[in-house]
C-alpha positions in Angstrom: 0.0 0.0 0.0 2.9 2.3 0.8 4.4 2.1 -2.6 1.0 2.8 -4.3 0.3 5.8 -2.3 3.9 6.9 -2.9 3.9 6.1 -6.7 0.5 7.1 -8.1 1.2 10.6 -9.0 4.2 9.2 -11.0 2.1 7.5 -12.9 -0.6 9.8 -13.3 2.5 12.0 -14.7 4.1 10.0 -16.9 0.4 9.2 -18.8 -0.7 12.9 -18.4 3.0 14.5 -19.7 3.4 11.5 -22.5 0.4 10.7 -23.5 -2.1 13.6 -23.9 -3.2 12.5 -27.2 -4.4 8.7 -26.0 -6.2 10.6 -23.1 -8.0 13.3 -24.5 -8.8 16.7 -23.4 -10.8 15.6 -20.4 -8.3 12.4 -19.8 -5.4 14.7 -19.3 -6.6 16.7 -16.0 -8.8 13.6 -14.6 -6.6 11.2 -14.8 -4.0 12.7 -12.8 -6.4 14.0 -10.7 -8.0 10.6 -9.8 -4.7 9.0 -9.5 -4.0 11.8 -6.4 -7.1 11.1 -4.9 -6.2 7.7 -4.7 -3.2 7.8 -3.4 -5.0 10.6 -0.6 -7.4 7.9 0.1 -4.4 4.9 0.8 -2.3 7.4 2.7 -5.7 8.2 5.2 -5.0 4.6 5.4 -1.2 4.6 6.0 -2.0 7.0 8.7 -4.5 4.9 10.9 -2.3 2.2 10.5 1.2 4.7 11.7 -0.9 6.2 14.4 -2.1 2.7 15.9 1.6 1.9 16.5 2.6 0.2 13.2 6.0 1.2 11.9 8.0 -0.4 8.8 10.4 -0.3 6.0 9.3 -1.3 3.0 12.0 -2.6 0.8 11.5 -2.0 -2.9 15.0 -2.9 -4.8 19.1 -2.4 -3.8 20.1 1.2 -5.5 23.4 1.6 -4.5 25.7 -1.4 -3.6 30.0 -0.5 -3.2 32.4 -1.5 -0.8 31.7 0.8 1.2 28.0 2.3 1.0 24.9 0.6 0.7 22.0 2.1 -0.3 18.3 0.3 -0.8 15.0 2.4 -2.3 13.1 1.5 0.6 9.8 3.3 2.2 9.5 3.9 5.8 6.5 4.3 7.2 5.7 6.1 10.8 3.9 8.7 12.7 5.8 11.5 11.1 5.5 9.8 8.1 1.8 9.1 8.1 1.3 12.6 8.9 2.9 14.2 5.9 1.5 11.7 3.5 -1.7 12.4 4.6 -1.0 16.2 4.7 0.4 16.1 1.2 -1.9 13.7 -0.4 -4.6 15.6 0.7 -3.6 19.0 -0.2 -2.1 17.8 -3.5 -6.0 16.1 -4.3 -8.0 19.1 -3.3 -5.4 21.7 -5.7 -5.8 18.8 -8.7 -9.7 19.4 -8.6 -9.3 22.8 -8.6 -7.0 23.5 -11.3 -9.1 21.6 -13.5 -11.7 24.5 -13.2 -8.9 27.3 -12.8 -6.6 26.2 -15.9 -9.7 24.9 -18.2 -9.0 27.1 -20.8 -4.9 26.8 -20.9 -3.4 25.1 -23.5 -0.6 23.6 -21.5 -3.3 21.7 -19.5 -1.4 18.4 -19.8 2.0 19.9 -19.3 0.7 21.5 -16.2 -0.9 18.3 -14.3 2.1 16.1 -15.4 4.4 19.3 -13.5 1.7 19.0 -11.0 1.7 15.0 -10.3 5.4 15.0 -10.3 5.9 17.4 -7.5 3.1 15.3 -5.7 5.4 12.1 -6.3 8.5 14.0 -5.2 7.4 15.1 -2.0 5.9 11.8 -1.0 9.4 10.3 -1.6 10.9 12.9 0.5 8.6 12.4 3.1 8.8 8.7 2.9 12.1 8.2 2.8 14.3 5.7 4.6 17.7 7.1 4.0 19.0 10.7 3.6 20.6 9.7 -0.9 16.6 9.0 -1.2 15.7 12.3 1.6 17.7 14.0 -1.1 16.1 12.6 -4.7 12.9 13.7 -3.6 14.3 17.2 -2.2 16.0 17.7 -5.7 12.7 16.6 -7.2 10.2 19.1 -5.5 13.2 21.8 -6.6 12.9 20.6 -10.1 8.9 20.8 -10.5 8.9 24.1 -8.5 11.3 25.3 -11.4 8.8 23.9 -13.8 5.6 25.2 -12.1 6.5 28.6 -11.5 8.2 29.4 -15.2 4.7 27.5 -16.4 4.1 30.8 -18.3 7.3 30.6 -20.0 6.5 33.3 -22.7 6.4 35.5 -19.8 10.1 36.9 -18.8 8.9 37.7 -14.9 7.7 33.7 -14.8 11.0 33.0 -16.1 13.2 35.0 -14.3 11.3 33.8 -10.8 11.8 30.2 -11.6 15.7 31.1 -12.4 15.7 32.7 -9.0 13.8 30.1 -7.3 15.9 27.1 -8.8 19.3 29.3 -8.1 18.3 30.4 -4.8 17.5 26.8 -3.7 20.9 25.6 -5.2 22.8 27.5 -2.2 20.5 25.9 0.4 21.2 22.1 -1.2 25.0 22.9 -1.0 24.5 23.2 2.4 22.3 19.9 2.4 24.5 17.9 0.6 27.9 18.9 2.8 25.5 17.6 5.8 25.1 14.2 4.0 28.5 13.7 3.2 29.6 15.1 7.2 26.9 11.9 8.0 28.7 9.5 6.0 32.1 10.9 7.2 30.6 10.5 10.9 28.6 7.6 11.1 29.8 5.4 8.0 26.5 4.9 7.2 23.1 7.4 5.6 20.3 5.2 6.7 17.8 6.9 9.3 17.7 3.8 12.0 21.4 3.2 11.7 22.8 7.1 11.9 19.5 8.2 14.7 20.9 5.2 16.9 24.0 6.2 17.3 23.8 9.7 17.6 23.7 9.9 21.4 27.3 8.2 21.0 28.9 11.1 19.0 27.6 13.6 21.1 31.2 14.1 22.5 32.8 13.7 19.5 34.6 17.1 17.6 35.9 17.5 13.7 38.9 19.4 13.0 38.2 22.4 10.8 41.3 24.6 10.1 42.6 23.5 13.2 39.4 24.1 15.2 38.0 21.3 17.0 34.0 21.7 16.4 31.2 19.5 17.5 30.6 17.0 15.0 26.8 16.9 15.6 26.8 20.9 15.6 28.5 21.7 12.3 25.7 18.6 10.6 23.1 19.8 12.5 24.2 23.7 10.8 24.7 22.3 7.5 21.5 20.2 7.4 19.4 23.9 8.7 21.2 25.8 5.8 19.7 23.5 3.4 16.2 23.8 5.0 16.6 27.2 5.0 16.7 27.5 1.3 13.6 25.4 0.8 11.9 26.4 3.4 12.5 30.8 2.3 14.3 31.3 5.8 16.0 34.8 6.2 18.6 35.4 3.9 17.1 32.6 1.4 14.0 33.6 1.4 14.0 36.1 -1.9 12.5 33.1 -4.2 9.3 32.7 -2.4 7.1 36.3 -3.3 8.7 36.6 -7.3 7.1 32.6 -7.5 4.1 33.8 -7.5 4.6 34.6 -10.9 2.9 30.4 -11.5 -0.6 29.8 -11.7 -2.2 30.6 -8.3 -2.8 26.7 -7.6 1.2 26.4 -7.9 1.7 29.1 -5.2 -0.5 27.0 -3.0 0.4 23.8 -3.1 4.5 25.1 -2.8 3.5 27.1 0.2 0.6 25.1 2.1 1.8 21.7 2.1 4.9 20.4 -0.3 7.8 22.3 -0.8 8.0 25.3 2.0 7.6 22.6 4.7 10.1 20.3 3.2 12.8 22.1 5.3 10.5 21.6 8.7 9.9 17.7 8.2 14.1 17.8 7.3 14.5 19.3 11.0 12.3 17.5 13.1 13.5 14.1 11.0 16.7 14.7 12.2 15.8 15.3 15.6 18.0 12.8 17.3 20.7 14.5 15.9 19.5 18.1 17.0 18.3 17.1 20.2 22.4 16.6 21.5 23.1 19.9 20.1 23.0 23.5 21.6 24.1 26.0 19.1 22.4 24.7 16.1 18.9 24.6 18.1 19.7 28.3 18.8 20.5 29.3 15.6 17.1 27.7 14.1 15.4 29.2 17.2 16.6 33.2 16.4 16.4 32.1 12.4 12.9 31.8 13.1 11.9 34.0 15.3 13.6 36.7 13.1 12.2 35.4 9.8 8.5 35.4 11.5 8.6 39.2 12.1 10.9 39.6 9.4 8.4 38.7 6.8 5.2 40.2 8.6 6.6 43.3 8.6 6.6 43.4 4.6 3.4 41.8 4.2 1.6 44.9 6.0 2.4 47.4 2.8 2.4 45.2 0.0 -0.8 45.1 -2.7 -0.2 42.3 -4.6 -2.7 39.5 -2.8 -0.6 36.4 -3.6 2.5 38.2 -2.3 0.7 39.4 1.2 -0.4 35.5 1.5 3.4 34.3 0.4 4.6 36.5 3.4 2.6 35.5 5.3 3.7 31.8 4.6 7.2 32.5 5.4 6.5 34.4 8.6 4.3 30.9 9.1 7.4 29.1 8.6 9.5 30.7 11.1 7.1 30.0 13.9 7.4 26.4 12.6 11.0 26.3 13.4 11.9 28.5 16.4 9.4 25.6 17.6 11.8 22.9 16.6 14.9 25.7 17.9 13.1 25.1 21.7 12.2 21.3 20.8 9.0 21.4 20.5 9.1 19.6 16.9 5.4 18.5 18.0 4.2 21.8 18.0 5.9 22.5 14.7 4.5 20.1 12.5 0.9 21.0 14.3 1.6 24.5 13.0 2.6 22.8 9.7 -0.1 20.7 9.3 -3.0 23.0 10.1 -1.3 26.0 7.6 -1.7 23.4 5.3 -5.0 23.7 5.5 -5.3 27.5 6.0 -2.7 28.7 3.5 -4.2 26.6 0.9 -7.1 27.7 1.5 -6.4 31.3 1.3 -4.5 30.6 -2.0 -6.8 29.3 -3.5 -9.7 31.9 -2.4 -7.3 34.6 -4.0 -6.9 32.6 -7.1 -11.2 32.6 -6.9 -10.8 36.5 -7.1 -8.5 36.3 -9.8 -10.3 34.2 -11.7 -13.1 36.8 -11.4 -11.7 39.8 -11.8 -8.0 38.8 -13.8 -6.8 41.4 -10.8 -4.4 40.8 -7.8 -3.9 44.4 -6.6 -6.0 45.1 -3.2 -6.3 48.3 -4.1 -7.8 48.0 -7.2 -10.8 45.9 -5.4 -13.6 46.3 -2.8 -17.0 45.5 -2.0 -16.8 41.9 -3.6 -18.9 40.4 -0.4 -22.0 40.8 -2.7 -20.6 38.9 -5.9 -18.2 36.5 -4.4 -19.8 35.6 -1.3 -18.9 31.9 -0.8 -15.3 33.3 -1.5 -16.0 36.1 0.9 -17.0 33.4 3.9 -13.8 30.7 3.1 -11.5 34.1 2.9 -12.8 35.0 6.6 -12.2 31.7 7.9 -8.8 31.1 6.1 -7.9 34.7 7.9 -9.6 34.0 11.2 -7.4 30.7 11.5 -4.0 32.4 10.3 -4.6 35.1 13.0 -4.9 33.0 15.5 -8.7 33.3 16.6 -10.2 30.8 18.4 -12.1 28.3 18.1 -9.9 27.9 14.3 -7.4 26.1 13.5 -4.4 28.6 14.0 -5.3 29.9 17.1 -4.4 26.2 18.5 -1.1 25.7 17.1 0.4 28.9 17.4 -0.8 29.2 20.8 1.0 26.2 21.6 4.4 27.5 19.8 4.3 30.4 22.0 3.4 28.6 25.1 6.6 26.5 24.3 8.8 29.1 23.8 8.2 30.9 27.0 8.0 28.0 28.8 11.7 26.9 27.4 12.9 29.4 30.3 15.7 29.8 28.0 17.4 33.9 26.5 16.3 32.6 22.9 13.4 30.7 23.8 11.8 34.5 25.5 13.1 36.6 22.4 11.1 33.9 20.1 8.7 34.5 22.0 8.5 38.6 22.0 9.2 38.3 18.4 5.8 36.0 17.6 3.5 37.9 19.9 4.3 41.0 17.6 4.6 38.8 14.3 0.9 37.5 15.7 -0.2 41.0 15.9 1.3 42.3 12.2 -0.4 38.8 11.0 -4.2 39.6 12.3 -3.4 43.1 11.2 -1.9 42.3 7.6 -4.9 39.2 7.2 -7.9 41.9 7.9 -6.4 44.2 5.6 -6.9 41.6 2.6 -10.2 41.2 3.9 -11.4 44.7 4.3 -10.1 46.2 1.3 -11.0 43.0 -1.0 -15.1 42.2 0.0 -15.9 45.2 2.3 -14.7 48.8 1.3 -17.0 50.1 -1.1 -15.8 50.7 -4.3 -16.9 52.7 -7.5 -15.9 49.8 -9.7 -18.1 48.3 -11.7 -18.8 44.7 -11.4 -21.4 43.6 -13.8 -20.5 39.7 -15.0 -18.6 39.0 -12.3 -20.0 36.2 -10.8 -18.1 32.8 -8.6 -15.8 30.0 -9.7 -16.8 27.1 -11.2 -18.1 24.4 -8.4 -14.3 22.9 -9.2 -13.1 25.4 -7.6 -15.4 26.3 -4.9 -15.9 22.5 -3.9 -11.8 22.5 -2.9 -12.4 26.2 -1.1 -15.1 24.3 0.4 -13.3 20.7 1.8 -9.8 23.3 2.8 -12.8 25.7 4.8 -13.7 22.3 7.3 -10.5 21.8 7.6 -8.8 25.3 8.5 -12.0 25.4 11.1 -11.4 21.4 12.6 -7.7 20.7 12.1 -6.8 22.3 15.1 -8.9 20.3 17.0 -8.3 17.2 15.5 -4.7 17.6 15.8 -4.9 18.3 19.6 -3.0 14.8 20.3 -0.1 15.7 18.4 0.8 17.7 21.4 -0.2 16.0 24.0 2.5 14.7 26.7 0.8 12.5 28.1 0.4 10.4 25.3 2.8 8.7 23.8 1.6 9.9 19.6 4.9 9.9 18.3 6.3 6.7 19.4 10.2 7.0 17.9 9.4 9.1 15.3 10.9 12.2 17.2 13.3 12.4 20.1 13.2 14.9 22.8 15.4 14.3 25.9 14.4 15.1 29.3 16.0 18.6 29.6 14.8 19.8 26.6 10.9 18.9 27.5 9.3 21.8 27.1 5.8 20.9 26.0 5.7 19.7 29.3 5.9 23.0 30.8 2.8 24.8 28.9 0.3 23.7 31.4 1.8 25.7 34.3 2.4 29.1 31.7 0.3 31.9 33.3 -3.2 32.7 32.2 -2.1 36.1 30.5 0.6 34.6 28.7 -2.0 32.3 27.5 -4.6 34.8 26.9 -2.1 37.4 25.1 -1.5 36.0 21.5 -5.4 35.7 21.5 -6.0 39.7 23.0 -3.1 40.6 20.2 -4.9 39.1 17.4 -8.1 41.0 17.8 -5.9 44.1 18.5 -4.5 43.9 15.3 -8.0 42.9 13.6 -9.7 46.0 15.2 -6.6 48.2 14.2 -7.1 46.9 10.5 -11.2 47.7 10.5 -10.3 51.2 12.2 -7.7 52.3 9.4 -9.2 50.6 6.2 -13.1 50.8 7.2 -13.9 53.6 9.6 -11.6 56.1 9.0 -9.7 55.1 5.3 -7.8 58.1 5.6 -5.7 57.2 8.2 -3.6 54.8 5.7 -2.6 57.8 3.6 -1.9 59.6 7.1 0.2 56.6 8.8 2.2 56.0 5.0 3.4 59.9 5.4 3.7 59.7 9.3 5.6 56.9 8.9 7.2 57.2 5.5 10.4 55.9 6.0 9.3 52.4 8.2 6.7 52.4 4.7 9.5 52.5 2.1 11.6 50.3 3.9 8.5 47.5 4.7 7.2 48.4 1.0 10.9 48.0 -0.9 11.4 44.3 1.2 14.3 45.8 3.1 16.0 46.3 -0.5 17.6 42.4 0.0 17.0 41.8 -3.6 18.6 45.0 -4.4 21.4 44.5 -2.0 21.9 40.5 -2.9 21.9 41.7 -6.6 24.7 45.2 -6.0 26.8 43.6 -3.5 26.9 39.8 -4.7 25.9 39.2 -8.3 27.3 42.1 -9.3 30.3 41.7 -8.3 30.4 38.1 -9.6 29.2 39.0 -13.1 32.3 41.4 -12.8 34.4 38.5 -11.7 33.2 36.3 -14.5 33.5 38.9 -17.2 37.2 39.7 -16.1 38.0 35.8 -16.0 36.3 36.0 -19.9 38.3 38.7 -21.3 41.7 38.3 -19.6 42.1 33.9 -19.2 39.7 33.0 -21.3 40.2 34.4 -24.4 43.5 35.8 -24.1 45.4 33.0 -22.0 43.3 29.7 -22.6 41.8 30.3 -26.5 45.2 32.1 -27.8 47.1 29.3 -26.4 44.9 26.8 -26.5 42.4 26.1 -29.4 43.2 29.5 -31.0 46.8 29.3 -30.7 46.7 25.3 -32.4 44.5 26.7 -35.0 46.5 29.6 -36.2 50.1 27.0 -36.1 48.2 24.3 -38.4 46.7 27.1 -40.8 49.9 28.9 -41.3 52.1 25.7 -41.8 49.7 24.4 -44.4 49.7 27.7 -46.1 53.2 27.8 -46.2 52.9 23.8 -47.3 51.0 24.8 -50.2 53.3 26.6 -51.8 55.4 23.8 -52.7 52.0 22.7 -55.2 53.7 23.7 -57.8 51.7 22.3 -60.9 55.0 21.4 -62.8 56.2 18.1 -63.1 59.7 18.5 -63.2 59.4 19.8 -60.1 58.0 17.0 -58.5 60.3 15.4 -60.3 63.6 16.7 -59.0 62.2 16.5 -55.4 62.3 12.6 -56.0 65.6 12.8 -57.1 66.8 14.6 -54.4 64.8 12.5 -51.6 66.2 9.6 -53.6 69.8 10.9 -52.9 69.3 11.5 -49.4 67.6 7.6 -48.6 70.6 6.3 -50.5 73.2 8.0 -49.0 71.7 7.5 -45.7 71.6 4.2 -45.9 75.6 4.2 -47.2 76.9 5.3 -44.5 75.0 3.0 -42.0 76.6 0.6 -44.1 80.1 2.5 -43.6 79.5 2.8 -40.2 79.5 6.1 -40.1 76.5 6.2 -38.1 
C-alpha cells in the first residue's frame, strides 16, 4: 500500500505529460487527478495504521551497492511519516480538482498536471524516505517541478526569471544539504535513518577538526543540514524566491506554500531530531532564524498590494514559527503549525486565485466591496484569515498558541526573544490578514462589477473541503501535542532537559490569553484604518514614510543580494572572460593550435607547384638522401 500511495502521481505524470493524445482533453486533468485522490485515500490509510503503533520499512529494490556504502529504495512508514503523506496527499488532491476548473482554458493543460503530479510524487518520496541519498532525490525533485511550475508561463520573462531565482536560490540551500550528508557519511559510516539516529547519542562528545578548530561533529551537521532547509523552506537570507514565485498559476503558489515544498525544510528538521536534540548552538541558531524570519516577513506583508505576495509573506513568517518551535524542541508543536497552515494557506491561495479568476486582478487596491458577488469566496477568505490570525475556536489559534506557550515555557534567553518576536509577528499577522479582507469584500468601491459572478463548483468545492479543515484541524490535531500520550512513538526524540511541552500547562493565564488579545488588536486596528476612518492609511504611509518605504521596498535584500553579490560576480566572470579566457586559454589553447596548423599548411601549399619537373627533381633529391643514408650506415658512419 505504501508504494501505491507513494507512486500514483508518477504515474498519473508520466500518462498525463506523455500521452495527452491517447487521453483526450478531459483524460489529461482527470486522470492525474484521480490517480491523487487515490493515493489521498491509501495514505488516510497509512496514517491509521502509523498512528495505531505500526512502523516499517518497505524494501523495494538495492540502489546503491559498493564496498563501502549501501544504499536500498526503501519506504518507511511512521507517525511522522503518516502525517505528511496524509498532509500532502490531501492537499495535492484538493489543488488537482481545482485547477481543473482554474486552468480549463490553458493550453498547456497536460503539461501542467504532469508538472503538478510529479511534484506530488516528489514530496511523497521525500517524506517517505528511509535514508538521507533518497531524503535528497525527492528534495532535488520538489526543486525541479517548483522550477517547472513557477516558469509554467514561460512566454512571460517575470515567470521565467522567478523560476531562475527560485531554482538558483535553492541551489545554495542544497550545498549546504549535501555537505551535511556527506559530514553523516564521514561521521557515522552509514546514511540510513535507523542506523545514523541510533547512534547519535554516542557522538555527542565527539569534535571535527576544521582549520585546526576542534567543532562539535553533531553541531556543524546539525548547521549544515538547517542551511539546506533554509533555502527550501525561504528562511532569512534565502528567502528572496518565495514572493517573485508567485509569478505560476495561483494553484502552484498554494500547493508550494501550504503543504509540499516550504515545509520540506521543517519535516528535514524535526526528522533529524536525534541528531538536534544533542546539540545546543544549532537549536539556537534555528530558534533566532525563526523567530527573526516570523517578524521579518510580517513586517513586509503589511504594505504590499499584490494578494498572492501578502499570502506568500505571510507563509514564510508561518514558517519561522514552525521552526523557532523545533529551535526550543517542540518539533510536536511545529508540525501542528505545519499541518493545520496546510490547511489554511491553501485555503487562502486558493480563495485569492477565486478573485482572480473573477476579476483577472491581484492588486487590493484596485478591489472592494466583492462580499456581494463573491460571497462563498467572501465566507472561506474569513475563515482562512480568522485561522491564520490565530482566533479561536480555528485552526491557528491552536497551534500557534502552543508554539508560543513553548517558547516561553523553554525558560531559555532565545526561547523569550522567540517568543516577544511572535507575539508581535501575531499582531502584524491579524493586522496584515484583515487588511486583505477589508479592502477586497468590504470597502465600497466605484468599480463596476457587472459579469462578475463565482468560480466554477471545481473550484469552490476545494475552497469548500480546505474551509472544514482550517475550522477542525486544530482540534483534530490536539494529540499531536499532547504529553501524556505517547503519539509519536520514535518518530521524534526529545530528551528530558529539553521537555518543554511539558511546561505549557503551568504558563500563566495572560501569557495564554495574550496571543489571543493581540490578534483582535490587530483585527480592530485593520477595521479602524481601512473601514472607519480610510484616511488614516494615507496619514500613517506619510507619518511613517520611512518604516513604509523600507516595509514596502522588502528591506531592498533583492537590491542589496543583486549590488553587493551578483554584481560583483558577473564582474568576476567577465574579467575571467576577457583576460584567461580568451587571451590566456583560447590564444594558447584552441586559437593558438588553429593559427600554427593554418599557417604551416599555407606555407605547405606553396610547394604545389603544378609542374612536373618539379616534383620530379624532389624525388631525385629524396632519392639521394635515402641512398646516401643508408651508405653510411653501411660505412658505419652512423
Amino acid at each position: 500500500m505504501l508504494s501505491m500511495a507513494v507512486f500514483l502521481p508518477l504515474i498519473g505524470s508520466i500518462l498525463s505529460g506523455l500521452f495527452p493524445k491517447f487521453l483526450g482533453k478531459k483524460g489529461v486533468v482527470w486522470v492525474p487527478s484521480i490517480l491523487c485522490v487515490f493515493s489521498f485515500i491509501i495514505s488516510t490509510f497509512l496514517f491509521h495504521d502509523a498512528i495505531s503503533g505500526e512502523s516499517y520499512e518497505f524494501h523495494i529494490l538495492n540502489w546503491i551497492q559498493s564496498s563501502s556504502i549501501n544504499i536500498s529504495w526503501s519506504l518507511k512508514l511512521d507517525v511522522l511519516s503518516g502525517i505528511m503523506l496524509f498532509i500532502v496527499s490531501l492537499v495535492s488532491s484538493i489543488i488537482h480538482i481545482y485547477s481543473i476548473g482554474y486552468m480549463s482554458h490553458d493550453p498547456g493543460q497536460a503539461r501542467f498536471f504532469s508538472y503538478l503530479s510529479l511534484f506530488t510524487f516528489s514530496m511523497l518520496i521525500l517524506v517517505s524516505s528511509s535514508n538521507f541519498v533518497q531524503l535528497f532525490l525527492g528534495w532535488e525533485g520538489v526543486g525541479l517541478c517548483s522550477y517547472l511550475l513557477i516558469g509554467f508561463w514561460y512566454k512571460k520573462n517575470e515567470a521565467n526569471n522567478a523560476a531562475i531565482k527560485a531554482f538558483i536560490v535553492n541551489r545554495i540551500g542544497d550545498l549546504g544539504l549535501i555537505l551535511g550528508i556527506c559530514a553523516i557519511y564521514k561521521t557515522f559510516g552509514s546514511l540510513v535513518y535507523s542506523e545514523v539516529f541510533f547512534r547519535a547519542y554516542s557522538f555527542a562528545p565527539v569534535d571535527i577538526l576544521i582549520l585546526g578548530q576542534p567543532i562539535p561533529v553533531l553541531e556543524l551537521i546539525g548547521f549544515m543540514l538547517f542551511i539546506g532547509a533554509m533555502g527550501k523552506s525561504a528562511q532569512l537570507g534565502l528567502h528572496t524566491w518565495l514572493a517573485d514565485a508567485m509569478e505560476g498559476p495561483t494553484p502552484v503558489s498554494a500547493l508550494i506554500h501550504a503543504a509540499t515544498m516550504v515545509t520540506a525544510g521543517v519535516f528535514l528538521v524535526v526528522r533529524c531530531s536525534p541528531i538536534y536534540e544533542y546539540t545546543t548552538y544549532a537549536l539556537g541558531f534555528i530558534t533566532i532564524i525563526g523567530a527573526l524570519t516570523a517578524i521579518f516577513a510580517a513586517s513586509i506583508a503589511i504594505t504590499q498590494n499584490d494578494i498572492k505576495k501578502i499570502i506568500a509573506y505571510s507563509t514564510c513568517s508561518q514558517l519561522g514559527y514552525m521552526f523557532f518551535a523545533c529551535g526550543v524542541s517542540a518539533y510536536s508543536a511545529g508540525i501542528f503549525h505545519l499541518m493545520t497552515h496546510a490547511f489554511f494557506k491553501a485555503l487562502l491561495f486558493l480563495g485569492a486565485g477565486s478573485v482572480i479568476h473573477a476579476l483577472s486582478e491581484q492588486n487590493i487596491k484596485n478591489m472592494g466591496g466583492l462580499s456581494k458577488h463573491l460571497p462563498f469566496t467572501c465566507i472561506a477568505m474569513w475563515i482562512g484569515c480568522l485561522a491564520l490570525a490565530g482566533i479561536p475556536p480555528f485552526a491557528g489559534f491552536f497551534s500557534k498558541d502552543i508554539i508560543l506557550e513553548a517558547a516561553w515555557s523553554s525558560h531559555t534567553l532565545l526561547g523569550s526573544i522567540s517568543f516577544y518576536l511572535g507575539i508581535v509577528t501575531a499582531f502584524l499577522t491579524a493586522f496584515y490578514s484583515w487588511r486583505i479582507i477589508f479592502l477586497v469584500f468590504h470597502v465600497s468601491t466605484k468599480n463596476n462589477y457587472e459579469g462578475v459572478r463565482e468560480s466554477p463548483m471545481t473550484m469552490l468545492v476545494p475552497i469548500g473541503l480546505l474551509s472544514f479543515g482550517a475550522i477542525f484541524s486544530g482540534w483534530l490535531g490536539l494529540d499531536l501535542v499532547d504529553t501524556t500520550k505517547d503519539f509519536w512513538v520514535d518518530s521524534i526524540t526529545v530528551i528530558a532537559r529539553h521537555g518543554t511541552l511539558q511546561y505549557t500547562h503551568h504558563v500563566p493565564l495572560l501569557i495564554k490569553l495574550l496571543p489571543t488579545i493581540i490578534a483582535v488588536s490587530g483585527i480592530a486596528l485593520a477595521w479602524i484604518i481601512y473601514v472607519k476612518f480610510p484616511k488614516l492609511a494615507t496619514i500613517f504611509s506619510i507619518k511613517l514614510r520611512l518604516l513604509y518605504v523600507i516595509s514596502y521596498n522588502k528591506y531592498w535584500f533583492d537590491e542589496i543580494y543583486e549590488k553587493y553579490i551578483c554584481d560583483p560576480i558577473k564582474s568576476l566572470g567577465k574579467f575571467l572572460w576577457e583576460k584567461g579566457d580568451i587571451q590566456i586559454i583560447d590564444k594558447f589553447g584552441p586559437d593558438g593550435i588553429s593559427n600554427f596548423c593554418i599557417n604551416f599548411a599555407s606555407r605547405l601549399r606553396k610547394l604545389q607547384s603544378g609542374y612536373v619537373y618539379h616534383y620530379a627533381f624532389s624525388m631525385f633529391f629524396g632519392l639521394i638522401i635515402f641512398i646516401s643514408w643508408h651508405f653510411l650506415v653501411f660505412l658505419g658512419v652512423y
